[in-house]
DOZATI-749606 format. One line per field, with one value per residue (C-alpha): residue in three letters; residue number from 1; x, y, z. Coordinates in Angstrom, 3 decimals, always signed. Layout:
N
rest	[ALA;...]
nr	[NUM;...]
X	[X;...]
Y	[Y;...]
Z	[Z;...]
//
This chain:
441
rest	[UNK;UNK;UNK;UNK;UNK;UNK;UNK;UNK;UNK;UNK;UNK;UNK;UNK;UNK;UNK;UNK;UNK;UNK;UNK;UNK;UNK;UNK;UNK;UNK;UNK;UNK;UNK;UNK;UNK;UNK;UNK;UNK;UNK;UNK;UNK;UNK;UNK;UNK;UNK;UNK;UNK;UNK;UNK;UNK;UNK;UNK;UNK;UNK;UNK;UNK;UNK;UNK;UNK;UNK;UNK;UNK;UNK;UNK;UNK;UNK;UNK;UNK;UNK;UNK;UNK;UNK;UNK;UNK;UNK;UNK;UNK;UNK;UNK;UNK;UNK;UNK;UNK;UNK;UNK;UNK;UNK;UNK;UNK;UNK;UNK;UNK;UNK;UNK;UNK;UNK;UNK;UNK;UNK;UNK;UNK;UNK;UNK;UNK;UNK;UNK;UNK;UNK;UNK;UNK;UNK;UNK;UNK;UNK;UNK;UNK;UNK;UNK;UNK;UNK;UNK;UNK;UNK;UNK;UNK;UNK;UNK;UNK;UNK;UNK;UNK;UNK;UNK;UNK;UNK;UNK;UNK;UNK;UNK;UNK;UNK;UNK;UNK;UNK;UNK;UNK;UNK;UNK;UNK;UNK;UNK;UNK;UNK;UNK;UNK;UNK;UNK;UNK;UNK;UNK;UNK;UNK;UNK;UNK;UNK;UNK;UNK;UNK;UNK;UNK;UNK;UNK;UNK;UNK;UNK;UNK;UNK;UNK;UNK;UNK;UNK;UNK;UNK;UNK;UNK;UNK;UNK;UNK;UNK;UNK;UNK;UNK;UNK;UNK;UNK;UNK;UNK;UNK;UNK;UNK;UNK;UNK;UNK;UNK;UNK;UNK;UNK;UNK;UNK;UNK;UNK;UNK;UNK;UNK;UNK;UNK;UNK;UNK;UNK;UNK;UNK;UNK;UNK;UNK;UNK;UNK;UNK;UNK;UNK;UNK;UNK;UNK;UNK;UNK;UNK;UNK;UNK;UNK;UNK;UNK;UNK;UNK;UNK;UNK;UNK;UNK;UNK;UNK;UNK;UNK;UNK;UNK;UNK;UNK;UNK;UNK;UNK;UNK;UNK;UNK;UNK;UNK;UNK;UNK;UNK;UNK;UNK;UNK;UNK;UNK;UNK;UNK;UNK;UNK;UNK;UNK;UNK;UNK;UNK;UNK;UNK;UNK;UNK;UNK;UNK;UNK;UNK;UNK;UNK;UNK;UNK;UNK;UNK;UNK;UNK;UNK;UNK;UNK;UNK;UNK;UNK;UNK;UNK;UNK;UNK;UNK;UNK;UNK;UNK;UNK;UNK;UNK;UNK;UNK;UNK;UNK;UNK;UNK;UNK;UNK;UNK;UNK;UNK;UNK;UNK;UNK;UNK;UNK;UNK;UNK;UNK;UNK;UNK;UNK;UNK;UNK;UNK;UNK;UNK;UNK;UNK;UNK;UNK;UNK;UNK;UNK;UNK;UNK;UNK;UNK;UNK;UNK;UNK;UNK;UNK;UNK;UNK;UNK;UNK;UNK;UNK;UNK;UNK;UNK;UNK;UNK;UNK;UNK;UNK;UNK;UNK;UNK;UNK;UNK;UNK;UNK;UNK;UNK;UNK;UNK;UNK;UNK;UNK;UNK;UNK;UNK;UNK;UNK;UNK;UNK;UNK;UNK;UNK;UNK;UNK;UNK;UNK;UNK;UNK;UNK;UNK;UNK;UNK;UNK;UNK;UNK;UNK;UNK;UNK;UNK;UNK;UNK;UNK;UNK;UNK;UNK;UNK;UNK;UNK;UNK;UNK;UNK;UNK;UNK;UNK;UNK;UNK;UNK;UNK;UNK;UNK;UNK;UNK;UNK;UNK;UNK;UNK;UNK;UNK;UNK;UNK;UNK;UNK;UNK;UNK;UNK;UNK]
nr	[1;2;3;4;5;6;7;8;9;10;11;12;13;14;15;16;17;18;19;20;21;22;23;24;25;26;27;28;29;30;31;32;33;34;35;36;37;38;39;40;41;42;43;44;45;46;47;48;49;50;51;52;53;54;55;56;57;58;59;60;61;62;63;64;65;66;67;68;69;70;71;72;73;74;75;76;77;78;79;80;81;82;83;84;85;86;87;88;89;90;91;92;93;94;95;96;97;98;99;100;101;102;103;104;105;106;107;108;109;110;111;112;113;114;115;116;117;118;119;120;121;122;123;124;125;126;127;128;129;130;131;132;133;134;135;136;137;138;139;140;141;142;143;144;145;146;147;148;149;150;151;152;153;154;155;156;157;158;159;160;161;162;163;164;165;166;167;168;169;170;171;172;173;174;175;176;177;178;179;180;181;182;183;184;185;186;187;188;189;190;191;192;193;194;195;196;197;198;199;200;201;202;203;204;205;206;207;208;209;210;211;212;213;214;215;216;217;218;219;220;221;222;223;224;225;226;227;228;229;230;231;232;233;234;235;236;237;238;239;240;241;242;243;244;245;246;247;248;249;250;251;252;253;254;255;256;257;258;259;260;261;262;263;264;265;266;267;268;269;270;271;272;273;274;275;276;277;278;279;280;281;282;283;284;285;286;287;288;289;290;291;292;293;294;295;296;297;298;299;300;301;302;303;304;305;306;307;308;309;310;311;312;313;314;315;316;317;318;319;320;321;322;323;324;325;326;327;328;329;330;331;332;333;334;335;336;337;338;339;340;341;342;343;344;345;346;347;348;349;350;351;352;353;354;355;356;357;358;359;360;361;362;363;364;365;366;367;368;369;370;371;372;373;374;375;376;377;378;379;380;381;382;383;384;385;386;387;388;389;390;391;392;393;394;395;396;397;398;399;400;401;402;403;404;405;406;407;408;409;410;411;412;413;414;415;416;417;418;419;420;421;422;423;424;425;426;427;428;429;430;431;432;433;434;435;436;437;438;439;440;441]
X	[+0.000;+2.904;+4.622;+1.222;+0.693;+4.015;+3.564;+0.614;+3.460;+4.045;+1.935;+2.027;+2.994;+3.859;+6.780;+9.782;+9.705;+7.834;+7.947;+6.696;+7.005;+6.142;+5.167;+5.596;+6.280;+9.712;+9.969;+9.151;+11.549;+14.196;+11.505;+10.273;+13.637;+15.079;+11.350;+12.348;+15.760;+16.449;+14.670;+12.376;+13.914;+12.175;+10.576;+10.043;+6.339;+7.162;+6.307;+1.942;+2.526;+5.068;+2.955;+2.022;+5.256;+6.877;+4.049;+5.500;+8.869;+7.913;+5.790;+8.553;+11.471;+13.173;+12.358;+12.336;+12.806;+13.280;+16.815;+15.984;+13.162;+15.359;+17.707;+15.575;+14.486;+17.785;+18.432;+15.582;+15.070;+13.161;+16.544;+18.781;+16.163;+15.660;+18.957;+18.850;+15.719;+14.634;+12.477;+10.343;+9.422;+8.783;+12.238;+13.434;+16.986;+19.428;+21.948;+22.316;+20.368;+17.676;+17.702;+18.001;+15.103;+12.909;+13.417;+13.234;+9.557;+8.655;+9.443;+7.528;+4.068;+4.559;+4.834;+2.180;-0.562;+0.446;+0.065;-3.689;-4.609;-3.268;-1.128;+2.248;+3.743;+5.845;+8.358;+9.552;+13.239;+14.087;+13.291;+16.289;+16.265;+17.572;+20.328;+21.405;+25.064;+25.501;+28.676;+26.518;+24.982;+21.256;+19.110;+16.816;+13.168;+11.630;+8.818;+6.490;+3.745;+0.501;-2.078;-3.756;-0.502;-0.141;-3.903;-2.709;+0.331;-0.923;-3.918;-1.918;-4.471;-4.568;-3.476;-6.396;-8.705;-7.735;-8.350;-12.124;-12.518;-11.267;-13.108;-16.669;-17.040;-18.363;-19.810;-23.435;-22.894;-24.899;-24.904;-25.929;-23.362;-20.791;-21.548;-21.211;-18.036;-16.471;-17.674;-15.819;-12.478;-9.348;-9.091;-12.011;-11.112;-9.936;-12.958;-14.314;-17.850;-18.073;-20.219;-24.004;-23.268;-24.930;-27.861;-27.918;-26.888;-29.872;-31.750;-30.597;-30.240;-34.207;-34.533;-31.131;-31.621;-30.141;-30.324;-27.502;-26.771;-27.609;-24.103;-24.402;-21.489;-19.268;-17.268;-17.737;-21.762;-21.699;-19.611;-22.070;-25.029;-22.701;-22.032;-26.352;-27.537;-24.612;-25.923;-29.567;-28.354;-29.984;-29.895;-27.100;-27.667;-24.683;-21.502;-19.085;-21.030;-20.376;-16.507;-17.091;-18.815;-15.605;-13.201;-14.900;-15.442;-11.442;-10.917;-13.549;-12.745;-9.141;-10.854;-13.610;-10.926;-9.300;-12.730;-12.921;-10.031;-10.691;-14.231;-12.760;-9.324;-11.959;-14.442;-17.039;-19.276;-22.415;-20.176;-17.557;-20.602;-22.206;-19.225;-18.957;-22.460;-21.568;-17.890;-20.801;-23.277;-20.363;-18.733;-22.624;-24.390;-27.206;-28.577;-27.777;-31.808;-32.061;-33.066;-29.790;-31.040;-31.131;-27.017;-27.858;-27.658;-31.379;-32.786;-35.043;-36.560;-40.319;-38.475;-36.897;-40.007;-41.210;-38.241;-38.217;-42.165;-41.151;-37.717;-39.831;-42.789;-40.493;-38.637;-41.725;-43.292;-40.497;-38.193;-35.265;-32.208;-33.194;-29.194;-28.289;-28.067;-31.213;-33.381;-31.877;-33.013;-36.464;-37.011;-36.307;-38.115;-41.266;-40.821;-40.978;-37.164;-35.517;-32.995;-30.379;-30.542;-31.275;-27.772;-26.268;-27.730;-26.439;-22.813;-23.079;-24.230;-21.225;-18.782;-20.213;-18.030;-19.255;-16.912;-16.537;-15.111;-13.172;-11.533;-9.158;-9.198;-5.906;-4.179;-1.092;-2.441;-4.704;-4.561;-8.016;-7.696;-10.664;-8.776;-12.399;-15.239;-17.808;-17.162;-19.857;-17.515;-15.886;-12.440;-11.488;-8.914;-7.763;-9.488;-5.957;-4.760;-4.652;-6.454;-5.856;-8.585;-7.518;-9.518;-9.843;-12.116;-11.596;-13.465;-15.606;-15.869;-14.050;-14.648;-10.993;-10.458;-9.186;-11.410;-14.891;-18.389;-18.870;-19.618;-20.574;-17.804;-15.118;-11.592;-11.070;-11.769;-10.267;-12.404;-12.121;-13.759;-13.999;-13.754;-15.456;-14.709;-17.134;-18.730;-22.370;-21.779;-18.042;-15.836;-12.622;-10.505;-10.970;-8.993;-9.782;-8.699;-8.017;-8.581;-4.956;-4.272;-6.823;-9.438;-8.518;-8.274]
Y	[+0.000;+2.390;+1.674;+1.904;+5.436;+6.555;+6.012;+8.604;+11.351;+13.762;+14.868;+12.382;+14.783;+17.604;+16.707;+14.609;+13.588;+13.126;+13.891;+11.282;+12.038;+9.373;+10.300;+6.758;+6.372;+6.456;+2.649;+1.926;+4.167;+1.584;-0.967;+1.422;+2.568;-1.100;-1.756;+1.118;+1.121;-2.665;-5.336;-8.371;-11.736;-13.436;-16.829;-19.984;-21.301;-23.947;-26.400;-25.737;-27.310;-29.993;-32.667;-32.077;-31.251;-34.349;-36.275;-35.013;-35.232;-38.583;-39.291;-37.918;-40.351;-38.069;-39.117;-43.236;-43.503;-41.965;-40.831;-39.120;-37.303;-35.481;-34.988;-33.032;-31.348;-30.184;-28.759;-26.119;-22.250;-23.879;-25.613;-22.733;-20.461;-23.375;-23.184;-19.244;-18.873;-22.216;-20.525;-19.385;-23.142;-24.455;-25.732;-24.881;-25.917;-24.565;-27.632;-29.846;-32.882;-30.664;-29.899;-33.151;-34.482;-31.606;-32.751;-35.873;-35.032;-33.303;-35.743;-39.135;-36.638;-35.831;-39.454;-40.495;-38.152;-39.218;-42.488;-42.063;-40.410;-43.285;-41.798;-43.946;-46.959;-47.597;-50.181;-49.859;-51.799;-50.722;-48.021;-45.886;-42.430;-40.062;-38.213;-35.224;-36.363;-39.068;-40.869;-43.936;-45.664;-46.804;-49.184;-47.254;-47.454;-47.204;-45.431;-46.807;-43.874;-45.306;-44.410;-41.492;-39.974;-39.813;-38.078;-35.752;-35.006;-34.718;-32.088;-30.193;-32.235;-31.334;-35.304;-34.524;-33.955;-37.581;-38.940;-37.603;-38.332;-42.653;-41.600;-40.465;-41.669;-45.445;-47.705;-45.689;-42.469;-39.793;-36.887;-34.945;-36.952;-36.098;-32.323;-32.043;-34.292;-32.309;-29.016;-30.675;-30.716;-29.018;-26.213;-24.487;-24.284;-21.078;-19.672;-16.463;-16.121;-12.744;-10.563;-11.664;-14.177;-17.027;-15.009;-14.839;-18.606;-19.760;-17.949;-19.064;-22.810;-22.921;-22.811;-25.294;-28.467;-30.691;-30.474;-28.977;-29.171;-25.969;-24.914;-21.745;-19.787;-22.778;-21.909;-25.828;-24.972;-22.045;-23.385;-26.133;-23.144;-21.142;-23.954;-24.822;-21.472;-21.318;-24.686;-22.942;-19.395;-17.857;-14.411;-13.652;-11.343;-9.363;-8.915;-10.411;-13.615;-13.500;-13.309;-16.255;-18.279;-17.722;-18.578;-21.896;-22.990;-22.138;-25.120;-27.802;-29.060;-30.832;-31.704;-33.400;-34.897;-36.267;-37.943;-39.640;-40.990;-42.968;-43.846;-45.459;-47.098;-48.916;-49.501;-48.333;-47.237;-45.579;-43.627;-42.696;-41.707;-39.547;-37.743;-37.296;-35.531;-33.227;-32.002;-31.587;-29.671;-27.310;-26.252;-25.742;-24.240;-26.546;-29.744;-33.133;-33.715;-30.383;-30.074;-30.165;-26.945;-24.913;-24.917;-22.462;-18.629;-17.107;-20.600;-21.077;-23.964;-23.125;-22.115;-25.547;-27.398;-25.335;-25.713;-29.579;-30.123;-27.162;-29.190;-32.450;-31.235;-29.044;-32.854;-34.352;-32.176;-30.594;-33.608;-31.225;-31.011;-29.002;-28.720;-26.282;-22.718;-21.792;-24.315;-23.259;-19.811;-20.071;-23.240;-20.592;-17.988;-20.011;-19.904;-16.226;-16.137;-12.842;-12.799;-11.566;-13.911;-16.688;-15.507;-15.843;-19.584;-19.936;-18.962;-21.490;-24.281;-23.754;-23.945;-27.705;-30.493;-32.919;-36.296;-39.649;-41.820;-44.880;-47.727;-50.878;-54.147;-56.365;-58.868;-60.691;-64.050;-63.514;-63.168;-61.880;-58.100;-55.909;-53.343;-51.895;-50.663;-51.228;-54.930;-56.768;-60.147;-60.765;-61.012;-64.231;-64.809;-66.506;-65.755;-64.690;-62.462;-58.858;-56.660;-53.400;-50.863;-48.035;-45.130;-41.928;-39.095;-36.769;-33.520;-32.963;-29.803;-26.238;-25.669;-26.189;-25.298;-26.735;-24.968;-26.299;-24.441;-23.450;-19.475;-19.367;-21.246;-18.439;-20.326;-21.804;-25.504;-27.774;-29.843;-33.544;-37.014;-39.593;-43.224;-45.589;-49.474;-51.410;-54.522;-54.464;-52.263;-52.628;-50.272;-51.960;-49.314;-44.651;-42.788;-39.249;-37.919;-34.159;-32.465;-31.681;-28.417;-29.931;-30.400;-34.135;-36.701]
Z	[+0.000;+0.873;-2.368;-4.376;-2.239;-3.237;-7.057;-7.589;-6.387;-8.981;-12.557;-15.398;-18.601;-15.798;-13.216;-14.223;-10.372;-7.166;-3.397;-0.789;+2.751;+4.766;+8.684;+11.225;+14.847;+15.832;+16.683;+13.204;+11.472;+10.936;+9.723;+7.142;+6.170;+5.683;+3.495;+1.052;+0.305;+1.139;-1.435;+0.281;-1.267;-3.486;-1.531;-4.057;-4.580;-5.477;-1.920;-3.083;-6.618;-5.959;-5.824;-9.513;-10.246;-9.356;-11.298;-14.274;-14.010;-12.825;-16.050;-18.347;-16.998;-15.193;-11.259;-11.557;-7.573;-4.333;-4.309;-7.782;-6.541;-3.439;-6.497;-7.940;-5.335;-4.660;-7.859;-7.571;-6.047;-3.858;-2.258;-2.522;-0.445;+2.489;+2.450;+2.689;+5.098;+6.859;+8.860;+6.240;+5.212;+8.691;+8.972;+12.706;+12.547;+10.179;+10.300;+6.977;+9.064;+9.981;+6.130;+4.710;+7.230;+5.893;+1.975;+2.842;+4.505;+1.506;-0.700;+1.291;+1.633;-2.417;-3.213;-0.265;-2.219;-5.590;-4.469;-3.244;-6.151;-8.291;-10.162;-9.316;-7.776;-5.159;-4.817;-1.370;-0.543;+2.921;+5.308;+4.953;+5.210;+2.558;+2.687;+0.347;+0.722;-1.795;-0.467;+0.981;-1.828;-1.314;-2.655;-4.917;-4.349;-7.990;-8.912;-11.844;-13.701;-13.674;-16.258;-14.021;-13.673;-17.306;-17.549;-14.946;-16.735;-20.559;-19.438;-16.931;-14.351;-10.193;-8.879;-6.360;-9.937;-11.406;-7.896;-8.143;-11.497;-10.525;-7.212;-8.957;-12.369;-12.946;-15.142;-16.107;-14.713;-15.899;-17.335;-13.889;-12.287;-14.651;-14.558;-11.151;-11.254;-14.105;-11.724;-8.425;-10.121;-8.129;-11.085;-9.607;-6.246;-6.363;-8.686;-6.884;-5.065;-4.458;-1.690;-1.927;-4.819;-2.737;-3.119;-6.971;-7.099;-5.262;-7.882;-10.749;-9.563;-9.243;-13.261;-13.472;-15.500;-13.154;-9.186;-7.542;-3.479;-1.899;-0.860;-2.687;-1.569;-2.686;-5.827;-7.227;-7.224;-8.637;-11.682;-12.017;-12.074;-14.876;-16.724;-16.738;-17.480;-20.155;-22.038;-21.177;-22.981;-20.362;-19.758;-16.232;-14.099;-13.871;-16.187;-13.981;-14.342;-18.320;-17.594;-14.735;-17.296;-19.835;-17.075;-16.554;-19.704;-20.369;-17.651;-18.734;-21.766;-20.692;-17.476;-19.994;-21.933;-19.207;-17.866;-21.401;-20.856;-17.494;-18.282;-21.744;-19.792;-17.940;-20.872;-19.685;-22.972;-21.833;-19.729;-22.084;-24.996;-21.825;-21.328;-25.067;-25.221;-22.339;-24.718;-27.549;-25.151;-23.991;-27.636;-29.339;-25.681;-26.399;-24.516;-25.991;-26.208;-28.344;-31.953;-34.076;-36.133;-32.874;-33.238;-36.539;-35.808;-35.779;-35.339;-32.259;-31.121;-32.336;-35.985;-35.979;-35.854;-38.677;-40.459;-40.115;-41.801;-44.494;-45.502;-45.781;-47.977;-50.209;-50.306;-51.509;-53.310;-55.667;-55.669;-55.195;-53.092;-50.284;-49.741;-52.320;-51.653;-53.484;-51.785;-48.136;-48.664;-49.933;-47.071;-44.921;-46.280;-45.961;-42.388;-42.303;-41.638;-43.275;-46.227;-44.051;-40.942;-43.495;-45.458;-41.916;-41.249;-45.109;-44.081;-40.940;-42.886;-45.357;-41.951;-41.248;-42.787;-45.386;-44.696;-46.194;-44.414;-45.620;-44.168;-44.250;-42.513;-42.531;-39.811;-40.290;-40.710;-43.243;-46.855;-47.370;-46.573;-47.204;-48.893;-50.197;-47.360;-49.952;-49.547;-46.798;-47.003;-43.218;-42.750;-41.536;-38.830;-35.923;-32.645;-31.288;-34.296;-34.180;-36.991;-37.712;-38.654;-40.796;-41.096;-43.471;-42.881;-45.776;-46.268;-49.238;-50.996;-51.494;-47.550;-45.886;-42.311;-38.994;-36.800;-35.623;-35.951;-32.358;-31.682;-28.800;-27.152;-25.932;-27.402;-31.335;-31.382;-33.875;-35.597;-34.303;-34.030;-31.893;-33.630;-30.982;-31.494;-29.287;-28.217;-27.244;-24.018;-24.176;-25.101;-27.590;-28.245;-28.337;-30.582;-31.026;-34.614;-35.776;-38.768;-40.930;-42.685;-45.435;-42.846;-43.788;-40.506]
//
């Protein structure tokens, strides 16, 4: 505040300098004078985000056991300024033991929480304490990456998120579940719930799709309410809610991804195709059970339904392609739509991709590929042979772009697919594909 007080001396465009004089009891004159003319030292921050820290050095290769991860440790600002201020970190005694007991600490509660959250392995040899001097050789304890550490790393993933999301997701959750799930994640701990905001939260969570608990003033609620009324387009009630809404909808779509991932490394389908529908609902601000047309700018839900009967009897009784240009416009000039909105639907209709899709079935111990999709003949091999499945998606027409039609979703989105391989309720095998320079996957 002093220093902030002291900046607004002297006239911008007027004085080439300013005067402060600052007035404080005499016991605090040496304080103050030490504060100005002596910088604070810059304390690491690192000790909050270690955890997550050491999951990815962990993940990369770097840190395969215990000794390596006080290794690393050492080798950070973090080090240097325990070194420089123990007292600052909790560490009472200033001696290398006292030290080396304190990483050591740090280290066994990192591992301990990565642990619970599933994210490694342990392979525990002996009890021996570590020691930063390396003259004793000990036997290494390995650490293994598990496949939630590997979530955690690739999407920049809280270990305490990938723990909820093995914690809370099963084999037919739904799509309440999951939005509350996806709205408990660790990246919105910290989202802000300003004065009185409980009050507007309980208000908008009447009209909410999906029942919420009534912990309004909790910042995990009121994403769930932002993210409802955002799929809704409903009106909110005050601007700062608009930027909320953006803030949370920057943080869902990895945390979405990442869900995919566990529901399909367990195979859970219904799950996985759930979780799918909520990424849709998100990027196009409309509910899965929504008319598809309602994604179109100008296109309500009442015009839809108009739109649908005038498409089919212009179908039937004209025997004409209601998908060129032409057709589009008059099929929505018969529902009293206006030549300019209906040039706007026209330009968002142009944005959508037209794909065909190919692909090619082959295993090593068979000589009858399917090198054609047209072809209905199986492919015949051994029950334990491997097949592979190539797939094309190219993109049909003039139209070339990478990004997906989604405007009311704050960031670009590339376009991408899911290809799903199941077996009745089973999920085989996920692959998500994205569209090349070409628009080609």
């Amino acid at each position: 505040d002093v220093l902030q007080m002291m900046g607004r001396a002297g006239r911008p465009q007027y004085d080439t300098s300013g005067i402060a004089v600052i007035m404080v009891d005499e016991p605090k004159k040496n304080f103050y004078k030490k504060f100005l003319y002596e910088p604070f030292p810059v304390e690491s921050s690192l000790l909050g985000v270690l955890t997550d820290h050491l999951n990815a050095e962990i993940v990369s290769g770097t840190v395969a056991s215990r000794q390596d991860a006080v290794d690393y440790l050492t080798w950070t600002y973090f080090f240097r300024r325990v070194m420089q201020n123990p007292s600052y970190y909790g560490v009472s005694d200033a001696s290398e033991d006292a030290i080396s007991r304190y990483m050591s600490d740090t280290i066994d509660e990192s591992l301990s929480a990565l642990q619970r959250s599933g994210c490694i392995e342990l392979r525990d040899d002996d009890d021996a304490e570590f020691n930063l001097d390396d003259s004793e050789e000990e036997e290494r304890n390995e650490i293994e990456p598990c496949m939630l550490g590997h979530v955690a790393s690739y999407y920049y993933l809280s270990h305490r998120t990938v723990r909820l999301l093995r914690d809370e997701i099963g084999e037919d959750s739904t799509r309440d579940a999951l939005l509350q799930t996806l709205a408990d994640a660790a990246e919105f701990d910290e989202f802000p719930v300003r004065h009185n905001e409980d009050l507007t939260n309980e208000e908008l969570a009447v009209d909410c799709r999906y029942e919420v608990p009534p912990i309004y003033d909790d910042p995990h609620i009121k994403a769930n309410i932002l993210l409802q009324c955002y799929v809704a387009r409903r009106p909110l009630p005050v601007a700062d809610y608009a930027t909320d809404t953006r803030t949370v909808l920057g943080q869902t779509i990895r945390v979405l991804q990442a869900m995919v991932d566990v529901a399909a490394d367990a195979g859970w389908l219904r799950t996985t195709l759930n979780i799918m529908s909520l990424v849709q609902m998100l990027k196009q601000a409309r509910w899965f059970d929504d008319c598809p047309l309602t994604t179109l700018p100008n296109v309500t839900p009442s015009l839809a339904r108009r739109l649908r009967r005038a498409t089919v009897s212009l179908g039937k009784q004209r025997r004409v392609p209601v998908s060129l240009p032409a057709n589009v416009l008059r099929v929505l000039s018969s529902v009293g739509m206006s030549d300019t909105k209906g040039k706007a639907v026209l330009d968002a209709l142009r944005q959508l991709p037209q794909v065909s899709l190919m692909f090619k079935l082959s295993s090593d111990d068979s000589d009858d590929n399917n090198d054609d999709n047209r072809k209905s003949e199986p492919l015949h091999v051994s029950p334990e042979a491997e097949i592979t499945i190539d797939i094309s998606l190219k993109r049909i027409g003039k139209q070339r772009g990478q990004w997906a039609y989604a405007p009311h979703f704050p960031k670009k989105s590339p376009e991408a697919v899911w290809l799903v391989l199941k077996d009745g309720d089973e999920l085989l095998a996920l692959r998500r594909a994205r569209a090349d320079r070409r628009g080609n996957q």
